[in-house]
FITI-170125 format. One record per residue: residue in one letter; z, y, x of N, C-alpha, C, O in turn. Coordinates in steps of 0.05 Angstrom, whole numbers, m for minus. Example, Ala and Ser with C-alpha at 12.3 -4.5 7.8 and 13.67 -1.06 7.14 Angstrom:
REM residues 2
   resn      n.w      n.v      n.u     ca.w     ca.v     ca.u      c.w      c.v      c.u      o.w      o.v      o.u
      A      156     m114      264      156      m90      246      156      m66      264      169      m66      285
      S      142      m45      257      143      m21      273      157        1      258      161       23      268
***
This chain:
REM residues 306
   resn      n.w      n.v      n.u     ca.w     ca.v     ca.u      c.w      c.v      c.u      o.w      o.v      o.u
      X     2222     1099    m1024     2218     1090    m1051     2235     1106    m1071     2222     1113    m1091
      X     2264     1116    m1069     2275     1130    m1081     2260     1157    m1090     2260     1167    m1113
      X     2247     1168    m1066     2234     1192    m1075     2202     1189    m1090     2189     1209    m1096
      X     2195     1161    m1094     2168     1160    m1107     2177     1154    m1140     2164     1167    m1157
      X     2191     1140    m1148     2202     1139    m1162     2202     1159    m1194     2196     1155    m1217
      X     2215     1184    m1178     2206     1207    m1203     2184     1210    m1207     2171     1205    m1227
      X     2174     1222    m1182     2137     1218    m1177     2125     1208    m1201     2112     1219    m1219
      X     2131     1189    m1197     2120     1164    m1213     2120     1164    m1251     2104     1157    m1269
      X     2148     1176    m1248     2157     1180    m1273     2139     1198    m1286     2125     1196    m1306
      X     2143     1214    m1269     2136     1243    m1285     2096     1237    m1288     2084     1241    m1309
      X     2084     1229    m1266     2062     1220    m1276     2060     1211    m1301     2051     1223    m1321
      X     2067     1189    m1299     2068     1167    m1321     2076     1187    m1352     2065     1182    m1373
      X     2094     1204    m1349     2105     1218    m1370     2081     1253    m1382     2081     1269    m1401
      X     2063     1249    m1356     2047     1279    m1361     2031     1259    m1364     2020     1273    m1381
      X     2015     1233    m1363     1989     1231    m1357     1960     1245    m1370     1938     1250    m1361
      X     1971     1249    m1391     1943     1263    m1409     1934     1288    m1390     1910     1292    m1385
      X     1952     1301    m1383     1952     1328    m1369     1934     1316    m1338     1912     1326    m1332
      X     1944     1299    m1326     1924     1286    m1301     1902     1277    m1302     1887     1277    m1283
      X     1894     1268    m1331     1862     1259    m1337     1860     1284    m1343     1837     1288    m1334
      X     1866     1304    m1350     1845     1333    m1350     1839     1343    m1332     1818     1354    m1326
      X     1870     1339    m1317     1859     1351    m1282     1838     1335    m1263     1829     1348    m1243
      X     1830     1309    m1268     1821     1290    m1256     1780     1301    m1249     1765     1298    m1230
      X     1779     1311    m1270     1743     1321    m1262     1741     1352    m1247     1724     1362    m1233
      X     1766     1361    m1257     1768     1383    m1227     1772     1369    m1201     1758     1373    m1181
      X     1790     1353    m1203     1798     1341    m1179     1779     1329    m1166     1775     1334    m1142
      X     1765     1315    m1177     1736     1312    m1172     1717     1320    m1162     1708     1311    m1140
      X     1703     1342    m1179     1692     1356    m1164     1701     1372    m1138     1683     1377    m1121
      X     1721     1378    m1135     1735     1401    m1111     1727     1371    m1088     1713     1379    m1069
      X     1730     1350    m1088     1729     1323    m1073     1706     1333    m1056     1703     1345    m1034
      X     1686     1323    m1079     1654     1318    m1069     1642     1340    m1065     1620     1341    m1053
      X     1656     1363    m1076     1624     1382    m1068     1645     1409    m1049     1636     1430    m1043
      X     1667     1402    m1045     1687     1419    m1032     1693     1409    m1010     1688     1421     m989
      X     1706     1385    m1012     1721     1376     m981     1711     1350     m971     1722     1343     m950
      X     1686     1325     m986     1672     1321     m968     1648     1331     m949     1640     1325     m926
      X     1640     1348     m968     1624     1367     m948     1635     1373     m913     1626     1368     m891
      X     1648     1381     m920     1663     1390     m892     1653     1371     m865     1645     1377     m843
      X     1655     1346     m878     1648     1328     m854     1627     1332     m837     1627     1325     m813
      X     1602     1348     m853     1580     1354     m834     1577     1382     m823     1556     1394     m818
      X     1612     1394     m818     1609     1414     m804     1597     1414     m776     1583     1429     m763
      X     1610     1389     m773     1609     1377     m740     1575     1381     m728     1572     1384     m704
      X     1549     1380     m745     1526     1388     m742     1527     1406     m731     1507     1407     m716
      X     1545     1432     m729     1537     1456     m720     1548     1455     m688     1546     1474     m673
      X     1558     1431     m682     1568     1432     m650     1545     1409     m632     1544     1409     m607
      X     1528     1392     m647     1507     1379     m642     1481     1382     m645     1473     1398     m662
      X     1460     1364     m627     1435     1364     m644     1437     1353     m651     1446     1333     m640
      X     1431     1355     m681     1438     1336     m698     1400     1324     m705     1381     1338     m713
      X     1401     1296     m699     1371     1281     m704     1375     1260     m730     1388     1239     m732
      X     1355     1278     m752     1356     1251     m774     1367     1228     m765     1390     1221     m767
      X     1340     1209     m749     1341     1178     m745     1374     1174     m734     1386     1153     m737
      X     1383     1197     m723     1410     1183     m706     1430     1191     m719     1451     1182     m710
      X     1432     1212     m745     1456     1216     m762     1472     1219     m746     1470     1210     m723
      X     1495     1236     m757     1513     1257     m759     1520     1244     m730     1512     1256     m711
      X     1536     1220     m726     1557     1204     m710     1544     1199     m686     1555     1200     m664
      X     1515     1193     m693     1497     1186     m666     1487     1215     m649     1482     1215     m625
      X     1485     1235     m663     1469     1252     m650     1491     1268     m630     1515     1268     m635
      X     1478     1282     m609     1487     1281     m586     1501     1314     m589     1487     1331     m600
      X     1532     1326     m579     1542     1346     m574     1535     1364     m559     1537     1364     m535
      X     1526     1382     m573     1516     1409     m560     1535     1429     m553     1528     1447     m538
      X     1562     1427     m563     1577     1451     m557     1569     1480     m578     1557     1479     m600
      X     1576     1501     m566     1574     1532     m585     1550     1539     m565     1547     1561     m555
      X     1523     1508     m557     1504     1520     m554     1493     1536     m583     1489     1559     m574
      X     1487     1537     m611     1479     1538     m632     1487     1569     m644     1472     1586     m655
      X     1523     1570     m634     1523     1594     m647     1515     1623     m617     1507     1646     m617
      X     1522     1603     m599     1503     1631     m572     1472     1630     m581     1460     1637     m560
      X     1459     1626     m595     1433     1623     m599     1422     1639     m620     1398     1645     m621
      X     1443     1645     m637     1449     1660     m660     1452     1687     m658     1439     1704     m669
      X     1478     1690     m636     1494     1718     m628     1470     1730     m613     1464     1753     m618
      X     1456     1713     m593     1433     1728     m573     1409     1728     m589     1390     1742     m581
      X     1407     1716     m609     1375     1718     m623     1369     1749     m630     1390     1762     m634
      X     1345     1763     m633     1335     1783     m643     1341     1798     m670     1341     1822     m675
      X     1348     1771     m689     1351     1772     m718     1379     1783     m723     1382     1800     m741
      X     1409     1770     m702     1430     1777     m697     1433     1790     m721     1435     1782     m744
      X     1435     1827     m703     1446     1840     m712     1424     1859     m736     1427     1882     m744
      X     1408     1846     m741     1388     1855     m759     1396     1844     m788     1405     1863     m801
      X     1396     1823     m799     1414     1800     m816     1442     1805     m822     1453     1802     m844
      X     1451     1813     m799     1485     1809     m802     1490     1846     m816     1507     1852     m833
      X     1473     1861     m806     1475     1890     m814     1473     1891     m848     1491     1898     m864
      X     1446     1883     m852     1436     1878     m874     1455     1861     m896     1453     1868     m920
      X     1471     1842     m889     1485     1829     m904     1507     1847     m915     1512     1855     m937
      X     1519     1850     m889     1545     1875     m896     1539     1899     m914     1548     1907     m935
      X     1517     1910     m896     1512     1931     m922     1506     1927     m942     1507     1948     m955
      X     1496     1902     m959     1491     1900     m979     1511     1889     m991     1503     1884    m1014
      X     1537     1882     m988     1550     1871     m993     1571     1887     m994     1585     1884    m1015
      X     1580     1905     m977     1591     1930     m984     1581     1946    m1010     1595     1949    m1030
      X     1557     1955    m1006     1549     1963    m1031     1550     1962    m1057     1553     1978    m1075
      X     1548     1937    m1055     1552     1923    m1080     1579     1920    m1100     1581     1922    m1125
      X     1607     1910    m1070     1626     1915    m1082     1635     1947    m1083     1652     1954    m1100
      X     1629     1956    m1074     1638     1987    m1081     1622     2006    m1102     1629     2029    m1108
      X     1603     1995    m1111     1585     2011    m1130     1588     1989    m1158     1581     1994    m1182
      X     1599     1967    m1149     1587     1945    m1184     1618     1939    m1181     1621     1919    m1195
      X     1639     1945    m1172     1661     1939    m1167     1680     1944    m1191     1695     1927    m1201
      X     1676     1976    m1201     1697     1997    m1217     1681     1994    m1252     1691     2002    m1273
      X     1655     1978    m1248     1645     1981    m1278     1656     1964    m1297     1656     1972    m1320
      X     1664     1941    m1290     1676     1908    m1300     1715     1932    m1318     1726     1935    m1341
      X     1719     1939    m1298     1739     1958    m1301     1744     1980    m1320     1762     1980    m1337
      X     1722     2004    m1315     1715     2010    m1340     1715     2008    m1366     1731     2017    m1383
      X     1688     1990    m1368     1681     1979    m1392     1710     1961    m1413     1711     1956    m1437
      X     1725     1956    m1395     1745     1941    m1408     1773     1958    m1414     1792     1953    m1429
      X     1768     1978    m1397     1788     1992    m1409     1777     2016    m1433     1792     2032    m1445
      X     1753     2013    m1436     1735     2029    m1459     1737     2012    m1488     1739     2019    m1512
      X     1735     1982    m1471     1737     1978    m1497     1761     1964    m1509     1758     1954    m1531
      X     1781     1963    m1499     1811     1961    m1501     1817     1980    m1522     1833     1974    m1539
      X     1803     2007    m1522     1811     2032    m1539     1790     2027    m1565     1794     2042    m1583
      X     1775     2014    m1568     1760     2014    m1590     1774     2003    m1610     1784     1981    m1606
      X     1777     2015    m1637     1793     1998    m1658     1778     1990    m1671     1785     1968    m1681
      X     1748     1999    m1679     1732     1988    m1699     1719     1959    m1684     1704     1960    m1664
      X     1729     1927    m1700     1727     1913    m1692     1696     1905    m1690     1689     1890    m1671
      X     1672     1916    m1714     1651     1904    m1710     1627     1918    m1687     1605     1911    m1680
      X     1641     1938    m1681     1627     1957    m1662     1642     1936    m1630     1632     1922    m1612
      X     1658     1941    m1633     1675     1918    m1604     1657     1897    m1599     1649     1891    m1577
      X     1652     1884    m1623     1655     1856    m1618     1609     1860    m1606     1594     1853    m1588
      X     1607     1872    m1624     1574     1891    m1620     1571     1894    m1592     1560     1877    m1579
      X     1582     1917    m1581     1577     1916    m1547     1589     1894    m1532     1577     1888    m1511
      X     1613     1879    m1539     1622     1861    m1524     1596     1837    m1517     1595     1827    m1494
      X     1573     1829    m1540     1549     1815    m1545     1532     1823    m1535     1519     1806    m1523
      X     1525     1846    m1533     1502     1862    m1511     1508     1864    m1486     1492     1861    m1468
      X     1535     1871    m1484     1541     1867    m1452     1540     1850    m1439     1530     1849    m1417
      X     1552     1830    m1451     1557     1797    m1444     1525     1777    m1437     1520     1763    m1418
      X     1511     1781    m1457     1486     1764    m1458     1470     1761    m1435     1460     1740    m1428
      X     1468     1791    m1419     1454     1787    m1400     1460     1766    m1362     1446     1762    m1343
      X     1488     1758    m1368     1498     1740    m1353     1495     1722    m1352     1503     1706    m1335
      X     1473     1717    m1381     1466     1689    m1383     1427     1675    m1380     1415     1654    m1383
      X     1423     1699    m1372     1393     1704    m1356     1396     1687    m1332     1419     1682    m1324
      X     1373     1677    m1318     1375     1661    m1304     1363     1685    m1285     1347     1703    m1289
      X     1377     1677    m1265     1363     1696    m1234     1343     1697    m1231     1334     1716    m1219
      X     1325     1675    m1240     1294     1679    m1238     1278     1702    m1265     1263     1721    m1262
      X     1291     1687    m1290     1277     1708    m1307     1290     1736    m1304     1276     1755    m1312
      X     1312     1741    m1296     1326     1765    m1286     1307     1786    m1267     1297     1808    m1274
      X     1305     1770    m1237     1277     1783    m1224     1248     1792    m1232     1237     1813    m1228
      X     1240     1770    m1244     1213     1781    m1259     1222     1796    m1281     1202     1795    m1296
      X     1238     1809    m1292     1243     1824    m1315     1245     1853    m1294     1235     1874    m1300
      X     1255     1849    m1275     1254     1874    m1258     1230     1881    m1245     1219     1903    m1247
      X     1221     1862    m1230     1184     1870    m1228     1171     1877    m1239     1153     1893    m1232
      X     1178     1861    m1274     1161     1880    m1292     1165     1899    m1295     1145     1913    m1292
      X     1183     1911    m1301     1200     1941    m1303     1186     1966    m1284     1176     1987    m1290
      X     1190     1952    m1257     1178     1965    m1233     1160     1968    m1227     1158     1988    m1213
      X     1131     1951    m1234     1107     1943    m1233     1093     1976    m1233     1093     1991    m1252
      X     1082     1981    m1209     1071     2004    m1193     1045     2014    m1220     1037     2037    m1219
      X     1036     1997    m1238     1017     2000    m1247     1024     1995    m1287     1018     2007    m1308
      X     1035     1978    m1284     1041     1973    m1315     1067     1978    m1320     1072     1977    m1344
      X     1085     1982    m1307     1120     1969    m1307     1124     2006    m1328     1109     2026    m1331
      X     1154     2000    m1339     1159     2013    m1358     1161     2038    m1336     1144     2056    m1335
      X     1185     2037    m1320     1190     2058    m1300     1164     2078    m1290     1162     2103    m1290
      X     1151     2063    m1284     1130     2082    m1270     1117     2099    m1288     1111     2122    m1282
      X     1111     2086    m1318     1098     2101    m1339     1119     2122    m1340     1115     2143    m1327
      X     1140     2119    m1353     1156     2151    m1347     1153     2166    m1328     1152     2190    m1333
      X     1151     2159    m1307     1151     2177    m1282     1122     2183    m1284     1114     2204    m1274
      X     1108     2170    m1293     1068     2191    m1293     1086     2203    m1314     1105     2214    m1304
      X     1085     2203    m1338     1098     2217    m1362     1105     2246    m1359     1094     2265    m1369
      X     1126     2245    m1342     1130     2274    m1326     1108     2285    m1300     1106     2309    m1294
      X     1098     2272    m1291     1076     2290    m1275     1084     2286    m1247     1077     2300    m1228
      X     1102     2259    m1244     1104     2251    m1215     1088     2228    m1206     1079     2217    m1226
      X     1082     2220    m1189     1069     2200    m1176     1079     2173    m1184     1103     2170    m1190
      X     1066     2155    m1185     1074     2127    m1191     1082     2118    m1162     1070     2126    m1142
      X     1108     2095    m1160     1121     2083    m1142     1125     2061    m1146     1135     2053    m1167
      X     1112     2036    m1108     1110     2015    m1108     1140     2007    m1096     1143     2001    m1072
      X     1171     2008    m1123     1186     2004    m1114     1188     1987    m1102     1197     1991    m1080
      X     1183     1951    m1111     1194     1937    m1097     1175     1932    m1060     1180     1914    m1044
      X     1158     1949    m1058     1152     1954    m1025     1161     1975    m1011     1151     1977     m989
      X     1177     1993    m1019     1200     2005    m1002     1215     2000    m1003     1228     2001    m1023
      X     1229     1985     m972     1257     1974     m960     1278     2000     m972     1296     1994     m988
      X     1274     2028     m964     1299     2035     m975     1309     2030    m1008     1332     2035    m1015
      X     1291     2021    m1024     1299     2020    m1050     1309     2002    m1058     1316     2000    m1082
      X     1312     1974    m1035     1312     1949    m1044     1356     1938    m1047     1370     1920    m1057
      X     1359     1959    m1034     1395     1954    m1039     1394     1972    m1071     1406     1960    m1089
      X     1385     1992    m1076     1393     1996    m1097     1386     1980    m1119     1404     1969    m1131
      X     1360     1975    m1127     1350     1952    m1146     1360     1925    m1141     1348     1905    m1151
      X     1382     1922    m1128     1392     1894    m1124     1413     1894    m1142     1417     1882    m1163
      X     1432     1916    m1124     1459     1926    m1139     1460     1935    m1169     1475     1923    m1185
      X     1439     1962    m1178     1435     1961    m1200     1425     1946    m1225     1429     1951    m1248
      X     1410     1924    m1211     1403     1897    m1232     1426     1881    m1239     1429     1878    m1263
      X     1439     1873    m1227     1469     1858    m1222     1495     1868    m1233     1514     1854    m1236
      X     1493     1896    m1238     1514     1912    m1253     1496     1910    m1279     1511     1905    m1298
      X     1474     1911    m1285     1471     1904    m1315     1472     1877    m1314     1480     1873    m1337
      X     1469     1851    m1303     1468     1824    m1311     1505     1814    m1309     1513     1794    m1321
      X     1519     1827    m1296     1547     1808    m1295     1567     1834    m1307     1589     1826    m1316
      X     1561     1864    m1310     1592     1881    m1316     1601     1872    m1333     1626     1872    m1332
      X     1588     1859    m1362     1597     1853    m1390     1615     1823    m1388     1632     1818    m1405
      X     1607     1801    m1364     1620     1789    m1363     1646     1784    m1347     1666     1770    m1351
      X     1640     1803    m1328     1666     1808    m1316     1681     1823    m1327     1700     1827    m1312
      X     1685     1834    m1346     1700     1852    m1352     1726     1832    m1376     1746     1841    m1389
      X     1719     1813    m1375     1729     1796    m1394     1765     1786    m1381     1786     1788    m1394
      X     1764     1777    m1359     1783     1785    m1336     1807     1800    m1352     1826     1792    m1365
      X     1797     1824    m1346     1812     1848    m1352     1822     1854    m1380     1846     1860    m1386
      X     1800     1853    m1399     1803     1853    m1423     1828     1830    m1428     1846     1836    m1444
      X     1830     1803    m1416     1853     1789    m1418     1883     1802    m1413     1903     1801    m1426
      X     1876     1814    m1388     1892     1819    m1383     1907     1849    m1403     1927     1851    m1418
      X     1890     1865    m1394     1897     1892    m1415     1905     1875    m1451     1907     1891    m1470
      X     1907     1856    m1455     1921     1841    m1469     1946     1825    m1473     1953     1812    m1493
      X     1958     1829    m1451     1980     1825    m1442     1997     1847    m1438     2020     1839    m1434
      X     1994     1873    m1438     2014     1896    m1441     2033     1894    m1458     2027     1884    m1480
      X     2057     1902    m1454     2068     1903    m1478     2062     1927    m1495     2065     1950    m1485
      X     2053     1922    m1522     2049     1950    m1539     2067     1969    m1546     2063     1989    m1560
      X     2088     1962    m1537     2116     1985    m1536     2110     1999    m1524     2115     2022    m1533
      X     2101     1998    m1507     2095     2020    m1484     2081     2044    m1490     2089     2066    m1483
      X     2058     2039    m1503     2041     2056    m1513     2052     2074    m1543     2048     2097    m1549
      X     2065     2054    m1554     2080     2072    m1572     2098     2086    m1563     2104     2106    m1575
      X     2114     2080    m1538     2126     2108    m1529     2119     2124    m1523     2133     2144    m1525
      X     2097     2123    m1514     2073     2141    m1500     2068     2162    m1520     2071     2186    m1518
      X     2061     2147    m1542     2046     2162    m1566     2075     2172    m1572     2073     2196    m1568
      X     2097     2168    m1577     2116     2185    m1586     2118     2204    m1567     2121     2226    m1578
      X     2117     2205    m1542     2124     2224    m1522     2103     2247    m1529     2107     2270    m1522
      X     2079     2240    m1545     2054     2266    m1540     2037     2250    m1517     2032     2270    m1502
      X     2027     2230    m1505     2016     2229    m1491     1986     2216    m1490     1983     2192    m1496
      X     1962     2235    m1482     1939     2227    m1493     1927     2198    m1479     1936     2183    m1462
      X     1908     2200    m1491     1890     2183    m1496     1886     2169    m1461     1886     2145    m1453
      X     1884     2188    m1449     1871     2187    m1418     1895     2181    m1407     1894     2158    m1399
      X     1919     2192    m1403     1945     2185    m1398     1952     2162    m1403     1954     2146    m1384
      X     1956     2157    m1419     1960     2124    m1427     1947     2105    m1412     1958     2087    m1399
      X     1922     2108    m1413     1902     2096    m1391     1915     2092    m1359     1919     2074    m1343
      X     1919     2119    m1360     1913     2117    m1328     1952     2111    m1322     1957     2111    m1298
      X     1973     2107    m1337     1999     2112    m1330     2009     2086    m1348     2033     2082    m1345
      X     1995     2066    m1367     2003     2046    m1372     1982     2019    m1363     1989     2000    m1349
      X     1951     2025    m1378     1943     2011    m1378     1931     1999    m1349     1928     1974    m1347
      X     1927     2016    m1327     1915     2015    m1305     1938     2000    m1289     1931     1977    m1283
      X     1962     2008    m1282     1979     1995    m1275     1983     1971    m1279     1988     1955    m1261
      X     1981     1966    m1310     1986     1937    m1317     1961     1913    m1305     1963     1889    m1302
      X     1938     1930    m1300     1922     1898    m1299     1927     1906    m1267     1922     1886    m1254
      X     1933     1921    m1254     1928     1929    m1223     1934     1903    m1202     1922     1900    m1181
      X     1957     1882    m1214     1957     1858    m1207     1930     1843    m1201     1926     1833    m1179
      X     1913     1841    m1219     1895     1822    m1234     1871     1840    m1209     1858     1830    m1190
      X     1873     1873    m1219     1843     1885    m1202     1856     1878    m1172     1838     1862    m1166
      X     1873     1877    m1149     1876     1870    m1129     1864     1846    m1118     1849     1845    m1099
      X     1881     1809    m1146     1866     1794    m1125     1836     1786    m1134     1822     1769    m1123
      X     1830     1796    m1149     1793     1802    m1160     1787     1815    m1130     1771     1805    m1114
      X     1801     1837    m1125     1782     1854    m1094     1790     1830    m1071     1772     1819    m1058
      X     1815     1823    m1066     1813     1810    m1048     1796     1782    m1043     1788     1774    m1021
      X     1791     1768    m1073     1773     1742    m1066     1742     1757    m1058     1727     1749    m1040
      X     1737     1780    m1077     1712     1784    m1070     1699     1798    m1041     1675     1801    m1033
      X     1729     1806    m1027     1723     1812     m990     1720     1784     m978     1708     1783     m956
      X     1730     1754     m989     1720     1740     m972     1694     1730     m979     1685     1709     m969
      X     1684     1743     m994     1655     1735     m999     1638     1759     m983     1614     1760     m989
      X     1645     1770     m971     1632     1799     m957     1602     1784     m944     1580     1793     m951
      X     1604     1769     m931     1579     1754     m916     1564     1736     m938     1541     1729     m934
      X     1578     1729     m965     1559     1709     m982     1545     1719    m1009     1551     1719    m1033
      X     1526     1729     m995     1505     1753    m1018     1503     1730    m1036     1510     1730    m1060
      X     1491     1703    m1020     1473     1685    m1037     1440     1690    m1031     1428     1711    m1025
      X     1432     1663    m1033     1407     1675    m1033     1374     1673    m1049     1351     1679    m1044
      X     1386     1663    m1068     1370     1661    m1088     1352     1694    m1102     1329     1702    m1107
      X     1372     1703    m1104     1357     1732    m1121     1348     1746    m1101     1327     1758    m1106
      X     1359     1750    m1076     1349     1763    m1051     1321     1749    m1045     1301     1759    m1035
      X     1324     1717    m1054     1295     1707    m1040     1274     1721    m1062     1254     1732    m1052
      X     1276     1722    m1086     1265     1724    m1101     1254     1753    m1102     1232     1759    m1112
      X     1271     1767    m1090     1269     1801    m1092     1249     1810    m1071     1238     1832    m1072
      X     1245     1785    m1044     1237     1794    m1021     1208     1794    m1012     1199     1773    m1003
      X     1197     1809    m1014     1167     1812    m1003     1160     1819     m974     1176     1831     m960
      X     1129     1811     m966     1135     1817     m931     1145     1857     m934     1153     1868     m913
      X     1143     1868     m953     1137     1897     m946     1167     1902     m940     1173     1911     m918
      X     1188     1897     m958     1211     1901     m956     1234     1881     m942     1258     1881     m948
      X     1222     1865     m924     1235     1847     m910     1248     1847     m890     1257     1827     m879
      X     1251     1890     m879     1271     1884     m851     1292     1902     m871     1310     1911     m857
      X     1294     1908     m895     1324     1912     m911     1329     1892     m927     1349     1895     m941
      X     1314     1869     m929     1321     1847     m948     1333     1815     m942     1343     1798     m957
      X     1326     1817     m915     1334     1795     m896     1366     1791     m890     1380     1805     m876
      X     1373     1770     m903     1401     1769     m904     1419     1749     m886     1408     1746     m865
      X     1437     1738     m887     1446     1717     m874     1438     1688     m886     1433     1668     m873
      X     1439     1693     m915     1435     1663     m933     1407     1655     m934     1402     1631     m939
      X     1386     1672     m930     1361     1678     m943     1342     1668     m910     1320     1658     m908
      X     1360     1676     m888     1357     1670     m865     1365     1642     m861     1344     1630     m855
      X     1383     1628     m861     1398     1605     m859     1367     1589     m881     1349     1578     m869
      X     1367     1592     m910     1351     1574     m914     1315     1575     m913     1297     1562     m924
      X     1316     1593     m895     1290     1594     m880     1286     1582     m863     1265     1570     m860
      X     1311     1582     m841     1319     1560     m818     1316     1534     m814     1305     1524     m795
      X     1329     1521     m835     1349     1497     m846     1329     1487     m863     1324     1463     m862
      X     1317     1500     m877     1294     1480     m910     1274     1489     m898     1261     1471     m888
      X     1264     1515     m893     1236     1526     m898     1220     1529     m876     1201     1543     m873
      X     1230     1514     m862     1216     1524     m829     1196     1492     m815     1208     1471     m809
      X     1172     1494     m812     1163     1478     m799     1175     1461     m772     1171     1437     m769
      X     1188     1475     m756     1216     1470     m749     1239     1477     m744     1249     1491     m727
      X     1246     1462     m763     1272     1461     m785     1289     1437     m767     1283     1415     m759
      X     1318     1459     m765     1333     1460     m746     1358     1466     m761     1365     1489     m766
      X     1374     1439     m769     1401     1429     m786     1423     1450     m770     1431     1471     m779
      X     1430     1437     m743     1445     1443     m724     1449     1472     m729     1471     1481     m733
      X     1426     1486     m728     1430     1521     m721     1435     1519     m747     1458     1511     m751
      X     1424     1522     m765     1431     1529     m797     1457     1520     m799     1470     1537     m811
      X     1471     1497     m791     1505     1488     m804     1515     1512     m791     1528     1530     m803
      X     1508     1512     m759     1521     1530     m744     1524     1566     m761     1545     1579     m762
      X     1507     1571     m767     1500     1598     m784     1523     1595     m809     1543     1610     m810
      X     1517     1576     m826     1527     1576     m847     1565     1582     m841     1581     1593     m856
      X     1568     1569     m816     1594     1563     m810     1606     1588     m794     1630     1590     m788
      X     1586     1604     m788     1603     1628     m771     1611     1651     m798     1629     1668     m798
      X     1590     1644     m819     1597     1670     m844     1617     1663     m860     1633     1681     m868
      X     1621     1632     m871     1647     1616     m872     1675     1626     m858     1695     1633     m871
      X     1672     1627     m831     1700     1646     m816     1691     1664     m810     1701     1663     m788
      X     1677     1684     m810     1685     1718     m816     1701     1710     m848     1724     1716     m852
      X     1686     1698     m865     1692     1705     m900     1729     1706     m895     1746     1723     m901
      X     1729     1680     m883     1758     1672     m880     1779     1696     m867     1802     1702     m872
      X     1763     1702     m853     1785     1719     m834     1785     1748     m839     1798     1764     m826
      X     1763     1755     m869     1762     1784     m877     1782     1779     m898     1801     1795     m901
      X     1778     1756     m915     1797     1756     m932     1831     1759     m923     1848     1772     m935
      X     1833     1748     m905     1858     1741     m896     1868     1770     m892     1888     1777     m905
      X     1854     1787     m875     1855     1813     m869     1859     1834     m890     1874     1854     m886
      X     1847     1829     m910     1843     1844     m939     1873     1831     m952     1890     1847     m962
      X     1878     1807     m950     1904     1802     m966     1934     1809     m960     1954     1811     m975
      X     1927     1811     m927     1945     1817     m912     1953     1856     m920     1974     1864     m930
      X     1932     1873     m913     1931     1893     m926     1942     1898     m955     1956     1917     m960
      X     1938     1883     m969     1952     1885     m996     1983     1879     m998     2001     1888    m1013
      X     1984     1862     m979     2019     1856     m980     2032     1886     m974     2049     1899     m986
      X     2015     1892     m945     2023     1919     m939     2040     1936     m954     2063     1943     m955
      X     2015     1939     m969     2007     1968     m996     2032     1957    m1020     2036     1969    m1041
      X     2043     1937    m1011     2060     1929    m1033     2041     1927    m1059     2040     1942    m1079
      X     2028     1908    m1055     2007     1901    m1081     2002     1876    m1086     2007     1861    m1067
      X     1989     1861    m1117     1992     1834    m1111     1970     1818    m1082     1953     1830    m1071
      X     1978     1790    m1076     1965     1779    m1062     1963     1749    m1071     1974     1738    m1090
      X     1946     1739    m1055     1940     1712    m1057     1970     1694    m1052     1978     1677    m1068
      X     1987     1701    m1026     1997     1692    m1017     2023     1707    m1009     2040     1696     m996
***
């Protein structure tokens, strides 16, 4: 009781601050850590009528079913590489752009691209996709008219598998760089501006400064940005991939998420058990790349999570 006491106090003395935290707290509850309870599906068959408690233990029959299936290493390839890709090609632009426009002094030109960059983050993944089909469209789409334009052949991009990582990645660096870059721009706000005036007293340009004040300073911020985004290495998502995927381009488009809710929702039979099981083996890789990635950073003497 002695030690509940302050507790208590200090509640009682922050409370305004606890009702704000209270609909975070909230949500993290219900859509974070009760969930969890139906991990246990992935070690059972799990049967509607007999729910979670009734249905009978299968063991790591679910995920041997997975590792030996055909799809395996077809899915799991496909994920990585696209996910690699992605962070290493849409990774450095969020970056960029914010240190481009960190240097801009004319405020109505800033605030101008900051609005064009930004807007498109607010496209919905669906009208996002069809804006790229149209684009692409073998017959009407803007792309292809340029390319007759010059005297080349028209191309049915979205039915060549090899084109389908790049039009993924490249759509996605125009729909999120302007908003990610916002991050940074915070941060590159936080420098102290002494610095740069020493700089500038010393003679030192434009690019210098950049790369010997400003880059340093957010390098905290770009670390654990890379490290949350390695434990997402397995979680493409799969909404824009579903949306992107036709039978033509479907042995480079087939992903882990896109697979899972083909499994799990879309399948005549539709099979909970294997899908939790799926969902839960990319869950711990995510876990244990991140860990790996953060661990590495401590290394490097750089920031970390932990």
């Amino acid at each position: 009781m002695k030690n509940s006491r302050p507790l208590r106090k200090q509640v009682l003395q922050s409370w305004q601050l606890y009702i704000l935290l209270l609909p975070a707290a909230t949500y993290v509850a219900l859509f974070k850590i009760y969930p969890m309870y139906g991990l246990q599906m992935a070690f059972k068959d799990y049967r509607a009528l007999n729910g979670i408690w009734g249905s009978e233990w299968a063991g790591i029959k679910h995920f041997e079913r997975f590792f030996a299936s055909y799809d395996f290493w077809r899915v799991l390839g496909n994920t990585i590489e696209l996910s690699l890709y992605d962070l290493i090609v849409s990774f450095p632009f969020p970056i960029l752009l914010a240190l481009m426009l960190n240097q801009v002094r004319a405020k109505l030109f800033k605030q101008s691209v900051q609005l064009v960059t930004y807007a498109p983050h607010f496209i919905s993944v669906v009208v996002l996709v069809g804006m790229v089909v149209q684009f692409l469209d073998p017959r009407l789409g803007l792309i292809n008219g340029l390319i007759e334009f010059f005297g080349y052949p028209q191309i049915n991009w979205m039915a060549k598998p090899e084109y389908f990582k790049t039009i993924y990645v490249l759509s996605g660096i125009w729909q999120n760089t302007g908003f990610a870059c916002i991050i940074y721009l915070a941060a590159l706000s936080g420098i102290n501006p002494t610095l740069h005036e020493a700089a500038l007293m010393d003679g030192s340009s434009r690019i210098r400064r950049i790369w010997h004040i400003d880059l340093p300073g957010i390098m905290p911020v770009i670390m654990i940005i890379l490290i949350l985004n390695a434990g997402h290495i397995l979680n493409v998502g799969y909404e824009k991939v579903l949306l992107m995927q036709n039978p033509l381009n479907l042995e480079a488009s087939e992903v882990i998420d896109t697979y899972v809710y083909k499994i799990g929702l879309n399948s005549p039979l539709t099979n909970y058990s294997y899908a939790t099981a799926i969902g839960l083996f990319k869950s711990v890789a995510g876990l244990i790349m991140l860990i790996i990635v953060n661990y590495a950073a401590k290394k490097a003497k750089q920031a970390t999570l932990w």
